[in-house]
Each structure stands twice: as structure tokens, then as C-alpha cells.
PAGUDREN-281785 format. One line per field, with one value per residue (C-alpha): residue in three letters; residue number from 1; x, y, z; chain. Coordinates in pm, whole numbers, always signed. Last residue first. Example, Ala and Ser with C-alpha at 12.3 -4.5 7.8 and 13.67 -1.06 7.14 Angstrom:
// PAGUDREN-281785
code c(SER | ALA)
pos c(2 | 1)
c1 c(+1367 | +1230)
c2 c(-106 | -450)
c3 c(+714 | +780)
unit c(A | A)
//
This chain:
// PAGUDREN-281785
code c(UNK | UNK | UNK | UNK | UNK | UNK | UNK | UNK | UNK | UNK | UNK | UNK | UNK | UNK | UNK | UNK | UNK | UNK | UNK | UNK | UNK | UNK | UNK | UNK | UNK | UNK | UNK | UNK | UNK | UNK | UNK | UNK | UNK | UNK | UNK | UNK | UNK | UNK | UNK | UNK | UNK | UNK | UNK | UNK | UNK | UNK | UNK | UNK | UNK | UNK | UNK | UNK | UNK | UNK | UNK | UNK | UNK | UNK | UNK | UNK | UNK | UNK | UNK | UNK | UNK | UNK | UNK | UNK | UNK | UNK | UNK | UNK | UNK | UNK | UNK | UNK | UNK | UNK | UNK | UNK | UNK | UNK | UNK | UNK | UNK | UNK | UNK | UNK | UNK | UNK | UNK | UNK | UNK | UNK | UNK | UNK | UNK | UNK | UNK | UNK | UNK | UNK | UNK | UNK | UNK | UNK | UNK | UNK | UNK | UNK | UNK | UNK | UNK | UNK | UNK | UNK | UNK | UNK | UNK | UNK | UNK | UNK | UNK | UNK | UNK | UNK | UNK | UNK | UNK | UNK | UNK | UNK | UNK | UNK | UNK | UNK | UNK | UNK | UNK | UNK | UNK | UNK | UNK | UNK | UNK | UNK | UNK | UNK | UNK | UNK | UNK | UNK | UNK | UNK | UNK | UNK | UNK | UNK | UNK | UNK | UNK | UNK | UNK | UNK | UNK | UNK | UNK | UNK | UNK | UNK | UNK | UNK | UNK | UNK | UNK | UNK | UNK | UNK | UNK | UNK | UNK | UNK | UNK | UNK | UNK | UNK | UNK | UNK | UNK | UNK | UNK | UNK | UNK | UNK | UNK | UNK | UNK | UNK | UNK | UNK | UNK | UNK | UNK | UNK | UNK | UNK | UNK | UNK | UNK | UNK | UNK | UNK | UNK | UNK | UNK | UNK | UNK | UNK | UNK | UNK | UNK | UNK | UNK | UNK | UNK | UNK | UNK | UNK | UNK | UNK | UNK | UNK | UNK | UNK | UNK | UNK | UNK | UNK | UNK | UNK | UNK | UNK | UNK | UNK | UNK | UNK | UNK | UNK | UNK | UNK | UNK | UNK | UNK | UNK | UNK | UNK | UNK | UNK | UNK | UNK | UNK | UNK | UNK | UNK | UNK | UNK | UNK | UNK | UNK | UNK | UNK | UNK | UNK | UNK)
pos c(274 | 273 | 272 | 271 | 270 | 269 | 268 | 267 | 266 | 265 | 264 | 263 | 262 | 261 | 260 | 259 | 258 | 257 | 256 | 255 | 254 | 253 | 252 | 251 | 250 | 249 | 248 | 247 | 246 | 245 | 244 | 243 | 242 | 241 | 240 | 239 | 238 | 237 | 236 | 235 | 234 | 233 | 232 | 231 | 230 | 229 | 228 | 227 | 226 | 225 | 224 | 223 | 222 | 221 | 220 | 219 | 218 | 217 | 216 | 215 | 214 | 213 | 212 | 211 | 210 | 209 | 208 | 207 | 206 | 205 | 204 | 203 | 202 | 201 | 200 | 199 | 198 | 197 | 196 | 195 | 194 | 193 | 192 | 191 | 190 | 189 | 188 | 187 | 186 | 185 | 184 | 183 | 182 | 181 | 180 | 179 | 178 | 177 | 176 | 175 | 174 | 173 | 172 | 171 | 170 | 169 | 168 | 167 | 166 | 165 | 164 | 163 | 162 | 161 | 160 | 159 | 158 | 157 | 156 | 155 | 154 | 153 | 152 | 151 | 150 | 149 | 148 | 147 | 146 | 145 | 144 | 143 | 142 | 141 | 140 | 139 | 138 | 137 | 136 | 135 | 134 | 133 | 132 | 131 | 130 | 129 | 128 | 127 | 126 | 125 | 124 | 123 | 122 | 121 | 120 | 119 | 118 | 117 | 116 | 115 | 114 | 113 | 112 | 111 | 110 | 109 | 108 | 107 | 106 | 105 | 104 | 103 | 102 | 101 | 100 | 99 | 98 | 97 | 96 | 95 | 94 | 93 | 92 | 91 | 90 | 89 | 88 | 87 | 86 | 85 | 84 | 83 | 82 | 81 | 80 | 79 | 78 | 77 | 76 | 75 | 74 | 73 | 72 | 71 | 70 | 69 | 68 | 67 | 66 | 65 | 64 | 63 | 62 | 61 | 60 | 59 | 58 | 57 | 56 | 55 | 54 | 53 | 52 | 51 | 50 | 49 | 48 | 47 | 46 | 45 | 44 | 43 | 42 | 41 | 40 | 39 | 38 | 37 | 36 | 35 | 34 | 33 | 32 | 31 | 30 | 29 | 28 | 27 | 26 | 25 | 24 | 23 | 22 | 21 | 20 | 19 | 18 | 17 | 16 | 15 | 14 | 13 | 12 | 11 | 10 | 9 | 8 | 7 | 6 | 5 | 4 | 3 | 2 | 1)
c1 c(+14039 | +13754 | +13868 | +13573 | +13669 | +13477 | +13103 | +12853 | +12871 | +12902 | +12577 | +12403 | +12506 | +12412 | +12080 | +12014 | +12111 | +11941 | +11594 | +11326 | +11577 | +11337 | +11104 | +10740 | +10480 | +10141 | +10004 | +9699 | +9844 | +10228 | +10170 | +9898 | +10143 | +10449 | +10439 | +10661 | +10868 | +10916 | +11201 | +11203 | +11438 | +11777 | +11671 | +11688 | +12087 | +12159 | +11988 | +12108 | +12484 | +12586 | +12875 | +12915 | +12970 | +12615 | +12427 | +12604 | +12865 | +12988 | +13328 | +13307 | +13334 | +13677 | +13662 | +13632 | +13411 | +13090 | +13114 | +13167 | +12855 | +12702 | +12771 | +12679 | +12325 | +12281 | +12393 | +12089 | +11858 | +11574 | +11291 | +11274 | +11007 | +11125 | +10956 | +10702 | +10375 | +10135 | +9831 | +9579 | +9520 | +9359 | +9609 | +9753 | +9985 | +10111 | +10135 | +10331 | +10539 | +10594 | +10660 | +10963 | +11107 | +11100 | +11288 | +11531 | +11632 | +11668 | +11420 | +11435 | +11274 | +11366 | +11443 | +11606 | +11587 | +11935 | +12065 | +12438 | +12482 | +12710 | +12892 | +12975 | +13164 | +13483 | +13461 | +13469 | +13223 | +12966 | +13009 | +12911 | +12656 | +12472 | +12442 | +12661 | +12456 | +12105 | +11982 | +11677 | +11505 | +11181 | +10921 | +10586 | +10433 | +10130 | +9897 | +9650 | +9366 | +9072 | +9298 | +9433 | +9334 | +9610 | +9856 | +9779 | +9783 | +10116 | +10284 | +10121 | +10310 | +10664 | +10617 | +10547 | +10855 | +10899 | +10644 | +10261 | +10128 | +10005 | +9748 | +9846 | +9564 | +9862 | +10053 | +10264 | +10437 | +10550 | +10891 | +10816 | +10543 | +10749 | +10662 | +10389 | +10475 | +10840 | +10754 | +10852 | +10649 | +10728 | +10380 | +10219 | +9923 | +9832 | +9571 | +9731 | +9462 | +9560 | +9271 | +9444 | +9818 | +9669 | +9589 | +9891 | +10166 | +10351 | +10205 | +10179 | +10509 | +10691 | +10501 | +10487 | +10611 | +10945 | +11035 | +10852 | +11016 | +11041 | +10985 | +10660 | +10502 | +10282 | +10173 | +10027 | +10193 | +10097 | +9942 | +10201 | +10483 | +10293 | +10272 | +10644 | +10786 | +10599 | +10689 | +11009 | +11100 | +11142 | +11428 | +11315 | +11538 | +11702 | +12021 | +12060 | +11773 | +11777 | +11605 | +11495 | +11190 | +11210 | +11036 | +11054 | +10903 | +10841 | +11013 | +11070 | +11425 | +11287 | +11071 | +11353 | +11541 | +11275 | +11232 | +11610 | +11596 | +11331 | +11486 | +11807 | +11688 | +11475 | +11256 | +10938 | +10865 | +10644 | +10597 | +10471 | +10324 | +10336)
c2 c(+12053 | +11804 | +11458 | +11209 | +10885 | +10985 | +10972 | +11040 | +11417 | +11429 | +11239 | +11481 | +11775 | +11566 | +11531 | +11879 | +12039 | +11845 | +11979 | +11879 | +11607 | +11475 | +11434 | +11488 | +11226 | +11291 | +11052 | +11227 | +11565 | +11516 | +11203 | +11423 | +11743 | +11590 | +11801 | +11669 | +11943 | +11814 | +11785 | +11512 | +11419 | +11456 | +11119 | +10987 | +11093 | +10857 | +10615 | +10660 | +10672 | +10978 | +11105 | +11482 | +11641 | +11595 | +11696 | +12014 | +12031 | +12234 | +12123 | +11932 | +12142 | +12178 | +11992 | +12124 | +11840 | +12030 | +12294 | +11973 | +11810 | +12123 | +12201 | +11885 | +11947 | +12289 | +12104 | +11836 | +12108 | +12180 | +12079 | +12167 | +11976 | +11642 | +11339 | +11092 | +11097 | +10935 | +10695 | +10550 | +10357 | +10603 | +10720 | +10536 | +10332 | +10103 | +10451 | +10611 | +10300 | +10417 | +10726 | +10697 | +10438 | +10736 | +10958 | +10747 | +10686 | +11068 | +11204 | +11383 | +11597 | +11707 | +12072 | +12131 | +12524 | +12584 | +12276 | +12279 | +11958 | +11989 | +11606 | +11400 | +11102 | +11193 | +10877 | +11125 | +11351 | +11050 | +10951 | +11260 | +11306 | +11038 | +10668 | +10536 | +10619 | +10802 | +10901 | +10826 | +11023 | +11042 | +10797 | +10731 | +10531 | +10341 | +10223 | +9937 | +9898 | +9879 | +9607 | +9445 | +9780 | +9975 | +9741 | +9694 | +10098 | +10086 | +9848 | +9954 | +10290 | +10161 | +9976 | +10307 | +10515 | +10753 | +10999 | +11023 | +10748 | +10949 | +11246 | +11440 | +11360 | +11236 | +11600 | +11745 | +12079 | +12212 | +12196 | +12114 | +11890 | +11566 | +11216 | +11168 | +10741 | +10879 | +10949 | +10576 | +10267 | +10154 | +9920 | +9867 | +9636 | +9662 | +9412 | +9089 | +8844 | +8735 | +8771 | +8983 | +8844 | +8509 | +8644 | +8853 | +8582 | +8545 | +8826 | +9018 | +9002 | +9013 | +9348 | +9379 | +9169 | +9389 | +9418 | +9586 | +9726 | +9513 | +9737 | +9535 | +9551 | +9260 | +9328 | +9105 | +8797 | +8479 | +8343 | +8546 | +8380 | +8004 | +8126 | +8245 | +7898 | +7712 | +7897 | +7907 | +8088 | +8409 | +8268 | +8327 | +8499 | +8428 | +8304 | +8364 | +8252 | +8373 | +8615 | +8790 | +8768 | +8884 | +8786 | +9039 | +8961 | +9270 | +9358 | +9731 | +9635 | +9441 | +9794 | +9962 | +9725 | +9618 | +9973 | +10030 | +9692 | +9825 | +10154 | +9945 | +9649 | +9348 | +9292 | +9170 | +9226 | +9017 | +9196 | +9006 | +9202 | +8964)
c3 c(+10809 | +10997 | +11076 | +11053 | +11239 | +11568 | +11358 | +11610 | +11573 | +11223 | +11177 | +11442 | +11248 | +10901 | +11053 | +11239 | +10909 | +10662 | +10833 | +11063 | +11252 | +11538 | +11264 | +11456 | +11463 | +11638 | +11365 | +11247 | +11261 | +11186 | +10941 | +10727 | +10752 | +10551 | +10244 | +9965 | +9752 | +9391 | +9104 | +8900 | +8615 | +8845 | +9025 | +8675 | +8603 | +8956 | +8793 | +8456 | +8659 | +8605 | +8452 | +8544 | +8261 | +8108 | +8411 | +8408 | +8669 | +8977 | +9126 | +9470 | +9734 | +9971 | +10270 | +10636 | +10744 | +10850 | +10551 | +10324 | +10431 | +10400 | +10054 | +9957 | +10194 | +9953 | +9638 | +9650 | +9630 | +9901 | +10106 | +10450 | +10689 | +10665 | +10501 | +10573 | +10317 | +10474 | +10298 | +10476 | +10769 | +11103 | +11356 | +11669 | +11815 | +11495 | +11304 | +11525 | +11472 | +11122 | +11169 | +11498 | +11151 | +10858 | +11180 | +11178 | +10834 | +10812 | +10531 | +10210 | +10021 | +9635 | +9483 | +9159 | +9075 | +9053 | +8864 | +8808 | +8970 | +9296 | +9290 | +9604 | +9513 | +9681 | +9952 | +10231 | +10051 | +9962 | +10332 | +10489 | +10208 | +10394 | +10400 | +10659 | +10956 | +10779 | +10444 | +10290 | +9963 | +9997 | +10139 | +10085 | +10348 | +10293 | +10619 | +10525 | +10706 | +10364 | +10253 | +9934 | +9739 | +9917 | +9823 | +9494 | +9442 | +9592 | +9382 | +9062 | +9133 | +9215 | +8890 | +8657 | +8859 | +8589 | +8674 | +8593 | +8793 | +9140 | +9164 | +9476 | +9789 | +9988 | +9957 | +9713 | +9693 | +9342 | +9215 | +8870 | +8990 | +8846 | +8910 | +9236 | +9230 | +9318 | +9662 | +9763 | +9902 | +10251 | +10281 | +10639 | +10739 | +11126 | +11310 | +11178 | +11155 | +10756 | +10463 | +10256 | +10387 | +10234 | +9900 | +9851 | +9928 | +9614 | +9424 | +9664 | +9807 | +9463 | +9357 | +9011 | +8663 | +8624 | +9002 | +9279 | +9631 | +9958 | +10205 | +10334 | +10668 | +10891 | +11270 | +11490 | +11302 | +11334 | +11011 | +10805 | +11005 | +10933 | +10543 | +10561 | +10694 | +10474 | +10150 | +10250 | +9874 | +10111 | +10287 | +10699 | +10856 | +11253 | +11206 | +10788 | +10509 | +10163 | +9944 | +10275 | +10552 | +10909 | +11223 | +11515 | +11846 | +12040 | +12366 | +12354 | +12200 | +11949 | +11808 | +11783 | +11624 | +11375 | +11253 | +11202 | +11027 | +10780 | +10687 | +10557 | +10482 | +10622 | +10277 | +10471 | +10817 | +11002 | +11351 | +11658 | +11934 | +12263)
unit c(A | A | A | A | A | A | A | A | A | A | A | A | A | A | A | A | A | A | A | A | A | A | A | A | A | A | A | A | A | A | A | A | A | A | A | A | A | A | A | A | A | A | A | A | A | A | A | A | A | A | A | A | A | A | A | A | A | A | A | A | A | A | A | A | A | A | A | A | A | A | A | A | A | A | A | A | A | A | A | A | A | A | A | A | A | A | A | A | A | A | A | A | A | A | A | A | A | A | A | A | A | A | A | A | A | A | A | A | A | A | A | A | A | A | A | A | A | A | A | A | A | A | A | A | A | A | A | A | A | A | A | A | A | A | A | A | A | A | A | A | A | A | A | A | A | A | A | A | A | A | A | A | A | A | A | A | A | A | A | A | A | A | A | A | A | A | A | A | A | A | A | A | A | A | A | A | A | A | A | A | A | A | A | A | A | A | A | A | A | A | A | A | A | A | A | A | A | A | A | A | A | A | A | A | A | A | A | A | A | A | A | A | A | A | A | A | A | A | A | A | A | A | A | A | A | A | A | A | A | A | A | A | A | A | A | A | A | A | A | A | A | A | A | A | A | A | A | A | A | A | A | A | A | A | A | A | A | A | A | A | A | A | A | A | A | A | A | A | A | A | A | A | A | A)
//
């Protein structure tokens, strides 16, 4: 039986684990602290006997102030572990700012903001020569779209007209990383969908879709950020996605913002257009 150790069982992660428990697999996931069925991380015993019998080992968990937590508490022995597939979720951040320019794999990294994000991915690809890195975008999905920033009237249209950023639907980020467990060489893949563009444009949408008025546009001062929220508006980049489409044979069943907040809205009985 495939046996897949993942660690940091969020968001993107679960949605991986669920597809992949529901084709039979054995799923063994590691948090801060154990619930029915996850391992605590600090089980030292517990995660060393998972490591040692896993098929199939990824990490989502991001770094922290003194690197990446995984590695550093378990690096050595996932180095030298039998799984036959390594994967790291890292983030599409390590490229910085291209001023709107596209970026592939072979994009210089370490230049942006996200310093620790970058050290994280470089030590994982230099653990192993089989480890797959996925660089992901921004991730929306069931409960974490601009459906729900509308409805809760924290949607904002920044007055930023040439800000571009990728993005990717939660679902599509997990059909790429099992690609990846059935075929395709390790290496680096950027997932993301095919049609970069400003945050304003999916707003818009989102409101189109609902019937609800736009939020007012705002310059980034007005408009209250949080600083992280304020440092997503720092960058501005498109990310090309072809490495994952050829090598992988992966496809985003929702290419654009479009087809994922219309399928969103479409799944979601408690949203009352008008």
C-alpha cells in the first residue's frame, strides 16, 4: 500500500491527502499537536517510525525565524529515508519582484522579501537529488476565495493598475502534485493557472457573480492594510506554469479566475445573488 507522510496537514495539504485516501492510500499526518489520527510533531518517536515507513513523504509546513522546522528537526533521517517521492509546497515569493515580468523554474530566486521561504527551498532541494518543489501562488479554493472576502465586506480594489500576481485553485495545486507521484522527473514546478492578472479584476468578479456593488477604489495608503496584506502589494509577477504541463501531463481544470470563482459560486447554495 502507498503510504504518504505529510507534514503541516493544512489547507492545500489535506485536499491532497483526501484525494489520495480515497484511492486507497494510507495517509499519516503530522501537526503541532496530536488529534484522532495526527501525529504531534514533538513525537519524536512516532514521526521517526512514520518517516521510516512512508512511500511517499511532503512538506507544507512553511519556515520560521531560524529555517525550515522539518529539516531541521528531522532533515537527516528524511535524507537518507526509503520513500521513493520527496515533495516540498514552497511559495512563488522566493522569485521577489519582476515588475510584472513572466517567471519560470530557471528564474533567479532570493531577491524578494520572502528571505526564509527561500533558504527553505534551497535546503530542500539540496537534501535530495529526487526531490519535487512546488512553488505556489496565491491559493484560493472552498471558503477561501473572493466570494468570501465580498460576503464578509473585506474585499478592497487597490488603485494599482499595473499589479499583476498568479494564482491557483486549491484543487488544481493538489491534481499537480500527484501528477508528480505518477510520473515526471524531480525538480522544481511552478503550479499556477494560466491567466495572470490584478487582484481587482477577480474582486470585480466576485461581485459581478453575486450581484454586489464593488468595493470603493483605494490607494494603498487608504486602505489599511495589514503589513502582510500591504507586502503582497510589493511584488508584482506573472508565473509561467509550462514545466508542470509538459513534464507532468497536468492541466488546471480551472485555467483562469473565472472558471474557479464560477464553479465556487455554483457549489455555494447560501450565496444569494441581487
Amino acid at each position: 500500500m502507498s503510504h504518504l507522510l505529510i507534514f503541516g496537514l493544512g489547507y492545500s495539504a489535506q485536499r491532497i491527502a483526501n484525494r489520495l485516501a480515497a484511492r486507497g492510500w494510507r495517509i499519516s499526518g503530522v501537526r503541532r499537536t496530536a488529534a484522532d489520527g495526527v501525529i504531534a510533531f514533538d513525537d519524536e518517536a512516532a514521526v521517526r517510525a512514520a518517516i521510516g515507513t512512508a512511500t511517499h513523504i511532503l512538506s507544507s509546513v512553511p519556515p520560521d525565524e531560524g529555517g525550515d522546522p522539518v529539516l531541521r528537526r528531522y532533515g537527516a533521517q528524511i535524507g537518507i529515508a526509503p520513500a521513493r517521492w520527496l515533495g516540498y509546497l514552497s511559495s512563488t515569493g522566493v522569485y521577489g519582484d519582476t515588475g510584472g515580468a513572466w517567471v519560470d523554474e530557471y528564474t533567479p530566486v532570493g531577491g524578494g522579501r520572502r528571505s526564509h521561504r527561500t533558504e527553505a527551498d534551497l535546503a530542500w532541494q539540496a537534501l535530495r537529488d529526487d526531490v519535487r518543489i512546488f512553488r505556489l501562488p496565491g491559493i484560493y479554493g472552498p471558503g477561501r476565495s473572493a466570494l468570501d472576502r465580498v460576503l464578509s465586506g473585506q474585499a478592497k480594489r487597490i488603485d494599482l493598475s499595473a499589479q499583476v500576481f498568479s494564482r491557483i485553485h486549491v484543487d488544481d495545486l493538489a491534481t499537480g502534485v500527484i501528477a508528480s507521484m505518477e510520473r515526471g522527473p524531480a525538480g522544481i514546478y511552478n503550479l499556477a493557472d494560466n491567466h495572470p492578472c490584478s487582484q481587482n479584476r477577480v474582486i470585480e468578479y466576485a461581485c459581478l457573480l453575486m450581484g454586489k456593488p464593488l468595493p470603493p477604489m483605494q490607494d494603498l495608503g487608504a486602505a489599511a492594510l495589514s503589513p502582510a496584506a500591504a507586502a503582497f502589494y510589493s511584488e508584482n509577477r506573472r508565473i509561467a506554469n509550462g514545466r508542470a504541463m509538459r513534464l507532468l501531463g497536468w492541466r488546471p481544470a480551472y485555467p483562469d479566475y473565472r472558471a474557479g470563482l464560477n464553479a465556487l459560486f455554483a457549489a455555494r447554495p447560501d450565496v444569494i445573488s441581487g
